[in-house]
N, C-alpha and C positions, 0 to 999 in steps of 0.2 A: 504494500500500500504506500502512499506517498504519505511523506509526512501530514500528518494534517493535527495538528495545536489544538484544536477545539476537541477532539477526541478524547485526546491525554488528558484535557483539563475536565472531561465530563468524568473519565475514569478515576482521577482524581478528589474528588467527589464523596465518591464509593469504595473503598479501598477494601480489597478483603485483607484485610490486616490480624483474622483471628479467627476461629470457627468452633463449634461446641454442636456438632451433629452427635445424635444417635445411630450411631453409623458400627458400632462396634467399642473394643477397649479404645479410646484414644492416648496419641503420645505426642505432643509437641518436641519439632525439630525447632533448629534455628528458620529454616522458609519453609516446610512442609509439615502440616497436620497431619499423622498419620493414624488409622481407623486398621483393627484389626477383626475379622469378620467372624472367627471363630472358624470357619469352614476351609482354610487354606492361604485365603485373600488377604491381602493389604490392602484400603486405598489412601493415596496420596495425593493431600487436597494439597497445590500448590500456590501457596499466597501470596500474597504481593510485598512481605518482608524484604527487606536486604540488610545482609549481615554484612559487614567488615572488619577487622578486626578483632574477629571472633566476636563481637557484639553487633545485637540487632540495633541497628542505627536510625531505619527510618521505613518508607511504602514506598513505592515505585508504584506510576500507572501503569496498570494492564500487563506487567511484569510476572505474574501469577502463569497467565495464559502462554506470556512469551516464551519463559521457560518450559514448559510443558510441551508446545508448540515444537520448538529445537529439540531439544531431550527425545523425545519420542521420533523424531527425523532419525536420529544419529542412530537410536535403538536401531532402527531398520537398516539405517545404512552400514552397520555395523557385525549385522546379525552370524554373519557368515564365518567374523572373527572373532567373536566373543560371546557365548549365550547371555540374556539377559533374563530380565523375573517378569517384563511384561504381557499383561493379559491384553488389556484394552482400555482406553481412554473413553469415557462414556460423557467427559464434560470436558469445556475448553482447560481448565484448571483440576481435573483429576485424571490420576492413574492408577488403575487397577491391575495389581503387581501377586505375583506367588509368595508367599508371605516366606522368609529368605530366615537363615540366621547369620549377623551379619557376621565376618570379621574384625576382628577390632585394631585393625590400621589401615590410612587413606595411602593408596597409591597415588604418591606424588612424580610426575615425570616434567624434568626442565632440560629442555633447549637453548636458555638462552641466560646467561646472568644480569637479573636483573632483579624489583620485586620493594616493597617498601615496607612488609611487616617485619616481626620477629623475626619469624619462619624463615625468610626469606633469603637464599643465596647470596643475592648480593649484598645485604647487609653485613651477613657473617665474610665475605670475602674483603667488603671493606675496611671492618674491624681486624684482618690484618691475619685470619684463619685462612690453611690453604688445605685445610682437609674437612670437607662436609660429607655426612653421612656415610662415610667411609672411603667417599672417592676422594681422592691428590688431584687439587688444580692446578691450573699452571701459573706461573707465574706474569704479572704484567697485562693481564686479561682486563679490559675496560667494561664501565659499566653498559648494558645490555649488548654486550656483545656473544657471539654465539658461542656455544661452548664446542670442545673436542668433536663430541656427540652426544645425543638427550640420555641423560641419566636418572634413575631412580632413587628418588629420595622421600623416603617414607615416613609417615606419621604416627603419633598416636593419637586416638580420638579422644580428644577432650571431653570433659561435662560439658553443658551446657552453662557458660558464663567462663568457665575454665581456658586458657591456649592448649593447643597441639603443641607438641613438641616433635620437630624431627629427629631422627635417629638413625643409625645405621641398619642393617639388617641383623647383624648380634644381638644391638642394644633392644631393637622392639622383639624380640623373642626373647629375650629375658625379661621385658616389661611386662606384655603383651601374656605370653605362656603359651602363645599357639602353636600347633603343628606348624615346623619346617618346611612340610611336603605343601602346607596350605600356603603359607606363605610365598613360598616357589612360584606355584603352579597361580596364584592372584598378579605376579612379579611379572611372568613371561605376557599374560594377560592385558595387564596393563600396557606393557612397550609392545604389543602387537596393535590393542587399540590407539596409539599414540603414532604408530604410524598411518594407521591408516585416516588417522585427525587428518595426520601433515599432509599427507598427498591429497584428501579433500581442498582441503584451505588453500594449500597451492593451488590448485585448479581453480579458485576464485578469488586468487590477488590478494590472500592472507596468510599469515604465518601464524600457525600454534605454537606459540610460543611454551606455554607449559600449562599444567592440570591437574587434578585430583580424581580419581576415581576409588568408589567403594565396593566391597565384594562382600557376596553373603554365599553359604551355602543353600541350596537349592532341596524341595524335597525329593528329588532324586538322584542326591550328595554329590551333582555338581556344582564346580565352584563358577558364579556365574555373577554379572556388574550390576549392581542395584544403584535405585537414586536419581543420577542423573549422569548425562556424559556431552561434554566437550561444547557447554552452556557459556554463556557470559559471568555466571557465577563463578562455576566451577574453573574456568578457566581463560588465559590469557590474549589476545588477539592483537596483534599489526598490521597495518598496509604493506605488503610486499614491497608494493613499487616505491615506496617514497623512505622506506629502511635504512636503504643503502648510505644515502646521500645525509640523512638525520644524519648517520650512527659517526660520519666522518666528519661533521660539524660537531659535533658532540651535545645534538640533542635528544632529546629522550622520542621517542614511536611514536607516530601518531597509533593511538590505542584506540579500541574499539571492546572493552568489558568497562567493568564496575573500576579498574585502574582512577577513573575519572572522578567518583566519587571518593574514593581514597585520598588521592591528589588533594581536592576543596576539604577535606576534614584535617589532611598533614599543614594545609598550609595555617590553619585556625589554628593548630597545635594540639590535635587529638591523633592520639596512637594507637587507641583501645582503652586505655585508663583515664579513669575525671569525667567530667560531665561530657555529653554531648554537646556542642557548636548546636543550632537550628541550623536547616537545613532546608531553606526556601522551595516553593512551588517550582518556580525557573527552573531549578538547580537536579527537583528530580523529576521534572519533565525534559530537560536536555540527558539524561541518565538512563533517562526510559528512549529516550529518542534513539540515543545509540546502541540499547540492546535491541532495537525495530531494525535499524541498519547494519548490523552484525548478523543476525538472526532471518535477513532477507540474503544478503550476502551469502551466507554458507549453504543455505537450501535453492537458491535462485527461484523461490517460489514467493507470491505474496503473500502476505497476514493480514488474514481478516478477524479484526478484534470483535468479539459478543461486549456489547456493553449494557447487556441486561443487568442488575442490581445481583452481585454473585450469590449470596443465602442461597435465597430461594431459587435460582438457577439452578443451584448443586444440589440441593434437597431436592428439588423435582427431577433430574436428571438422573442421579444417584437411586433413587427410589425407581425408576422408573427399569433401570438397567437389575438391582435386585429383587424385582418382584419379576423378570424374567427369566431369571436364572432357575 
């Protein structure tokens, strides 16, 4: 769809910012309500939160849908190289997923040193560390430039309010306590979907720069990606074409994720700790603008936004798909 202002600002409005269906047990995430059905099912109402900084910061219009929108593309286009838990999408903002048990660490994959939290590569490379999660960097490597090759660098899942902490693959198996073999076989997983990100994004004038992805097992104890994959949440975007030329001026990508929203909260001098900055209408309607344009970019298909009142959308919708089942 073309930009159009007046849309964001109606979804703005309406934000689904929270949900309390009878849908099953519920469990709040950081952006996803999740309903567990008793029968197998999960669904995954995806709301218009954004977290950064491991803290939920604010709403985004129609960001709910958007990710949902994406996510479930990649599921498809992915399908061939990584089983996934989906069932079906029965609303613009839910997912109905095989109900998974998760692992408990995010596969992180970077391509490129760069990044502004904690977590973040180029921070610890700044600080003068040449050894991150058990890889040897090289020496003299500038900020966002690309590395040797994309490497895995893994997490552990925070509480909720809590950081990740990255770690090597020793450290989160001693953290962690999981099978070896699980963590392996989530590892090769994750760098097979991460290739097949890059060679997407390439084909549409983007670079994947880096991502996270989550693994559960399956009830028919495959290890298979839950959640979400290769979103503007989850993960990082540049302009191919105009990389080059930034990176040897020494300025930073033109970015195309939530980068954007980080940026205006660093510059206020918020890092994750102390109160929240506000966060103007402008500010998360340009934010939402460029997960439209990222999110149009990677599928080369349009998004047509529902801007029905979401509740009752998803209560009629949701009800509607299980009372067929």
């Amino acid at each position: 769809m073309t930009f159009q202002r007046e849309l964001f600002e109606q979804a703005l409005e309406q934000p689904l910012d929270h949900t309390e269906f009878n849908f099953g047990a519920r469990y709040e995430g950081k952006v996803r309500d999740n309903y567990t059905t008793g029968d197998g099912r999960r669904l995954l109402i995806v709301t218009d939160r954004v977290s950064t900084f491991d803290r939920i910061v604010s709403t985004l219009p129609l960001k709910g849908q958007l990710l949902n929108y994406v996510s479930n593309w990649w599921f498809e286009q992915t399908r061939d190289v990584c089983p996934n838990h989906v069932i079906t999408a029965p609303d613009p903002n839910v997912l109905v997923a095989h109900e998974c048990t998760p692992l408990p660490v995010e596969m992180v994959v970077r391509a490129y040193l760069t990044g502004t939290t904690s977590t973040s590569i180029w921070v610890h490379y700044a600080r003068g560390e040449r050894v991150f999660c058990g890889h040897r960097l090289p020496e003299d490597l500038r900020q966002h430039q690309a590395l040797p090759a994309p490497i895995l660098t893994p997490s552990t899942k925070a509480e909720k309010g809590d950081h990740d902490v990255s770690a090597s693959r020793d450290e989160i198996l001693r953290i962690s306590k999981m099978d070896p073999a699980d963590f392996d076989r989530a590892a090769e997983l994750a760098m097979a979907l991460f290739r097949r990100g890059q060679e997407i994004c390439q084909s549409r004038g983007l670079i994947l720069v880096d991502t996270k992805y989550e693994f559960g097992r399956a009830p028919d104890g495959r290890i298979v990606v839950i959640d979400e994959i290769h979103t503007p949440d989850s993960s990082r975007f540049w302009y191919s074409q105009t990389y080059g030329e930034r990176f040897a001026r020494g300025e930073a990508p033109e970015s195309l994720d939530k980068e954007f929203l980080r940026r205006y909260l660093v510059d206020r001098g918020f890092q994750g700790d102390g109160p929240l900055p506000e966060i103007p209408s402008d500010v998360r309607i340009e934010a939402a603008r460029r997960y439209l344009q990222t999110i149009e970019l990677i599928t080369g298909q349009e998004f047509q936004p529902n801007l029905e009142e979401p509740i009752a959308r998803i209560q009629r919708n949701v009800d509607r798909y299980l009372s067929a089942r």
